[in-house]
N, C-alpha and C positions, 0 to 999 in steps of 0.2 A: 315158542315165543308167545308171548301175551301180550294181545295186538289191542293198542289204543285205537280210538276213534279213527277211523280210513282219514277223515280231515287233518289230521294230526301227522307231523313228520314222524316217520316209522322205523326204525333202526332195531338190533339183535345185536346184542354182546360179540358176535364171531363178525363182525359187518364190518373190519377193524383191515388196512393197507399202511405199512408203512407208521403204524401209531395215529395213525387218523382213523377217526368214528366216522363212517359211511352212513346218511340218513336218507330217508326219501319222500317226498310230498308229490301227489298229486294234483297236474295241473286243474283249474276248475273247469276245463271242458270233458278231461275224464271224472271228475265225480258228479259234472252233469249225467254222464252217462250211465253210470252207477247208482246215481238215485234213480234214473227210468228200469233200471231194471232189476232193483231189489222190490220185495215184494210184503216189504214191512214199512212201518211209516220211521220209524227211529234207523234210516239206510246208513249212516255213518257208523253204527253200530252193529249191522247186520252178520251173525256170525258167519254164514256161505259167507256171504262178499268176503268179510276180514281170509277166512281161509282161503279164496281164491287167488287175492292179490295178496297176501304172506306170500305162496307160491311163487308168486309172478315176482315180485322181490327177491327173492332167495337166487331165481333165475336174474334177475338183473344186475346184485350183486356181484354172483357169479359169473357175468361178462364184464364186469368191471373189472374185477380182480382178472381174468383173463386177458382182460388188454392191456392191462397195467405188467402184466408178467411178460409179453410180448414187445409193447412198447415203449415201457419206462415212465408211463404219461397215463394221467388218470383219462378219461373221454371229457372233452370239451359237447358246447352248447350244439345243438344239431346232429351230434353221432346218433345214431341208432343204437341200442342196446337190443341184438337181435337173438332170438330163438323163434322156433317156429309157436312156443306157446307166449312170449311178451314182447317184441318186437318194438318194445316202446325208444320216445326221443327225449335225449338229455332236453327238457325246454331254457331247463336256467342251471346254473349250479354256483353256489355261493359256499366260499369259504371262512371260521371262523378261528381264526388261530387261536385265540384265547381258550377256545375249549378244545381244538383238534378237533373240528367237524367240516367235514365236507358234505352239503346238501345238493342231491341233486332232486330237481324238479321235471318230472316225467310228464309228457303227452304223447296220445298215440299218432 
């Protein structure tokens, strides 16, 4: 996947439940915490970062589709999207039926 700006909602072609486009944004207290620990000044662009949290997406996707397959119901605001390597929380999720996108908004 060819990863836009970490600021940017971030989605992959296979990121797809139901005909909905799964995307993802980071809250701004995790990319506070991203900018302290990239170590280039352009951090929204940092390629470690972009590849760490690719990762950490694929994984989180993957617990959505996982609960979804379980429970019929995408994870509402407050669930945890848990592994032992992303562990993050739905903070917001907003739906756009016009384009079939479901964004959620991740914090740790």
């Amino acid at each position: 996947m060819e990863m836009k700006s970490i600021v940017d909602a971030l989605d992959h072609p296979d990121w797809k439940i139901q005909g909905w486009q799964i995307k993802f944004l980071l809250s701004e207290r995790l990319l506070h915490e991203i900018k302290k620990i990239s170590r280039v000044s352009n951090w929204y662009e940092d390629p470690v970062i972009a590849d760490t949290w690719t990762n950490k997406l694929f994984i989180c996707f993957n617990s959505i589709q996982n609960y979804y397959k379980v429970f019929g119901v995408l994870p509402q605001v407050g669930d945890r999207l848990f592994s032992e390597e992303s562990g993050l929380i739905v903070q917001e999720r907003s739906i756009d039926g016009n384009v079939m996108t479901i964004t959620f908004t991740l914090a740790s």
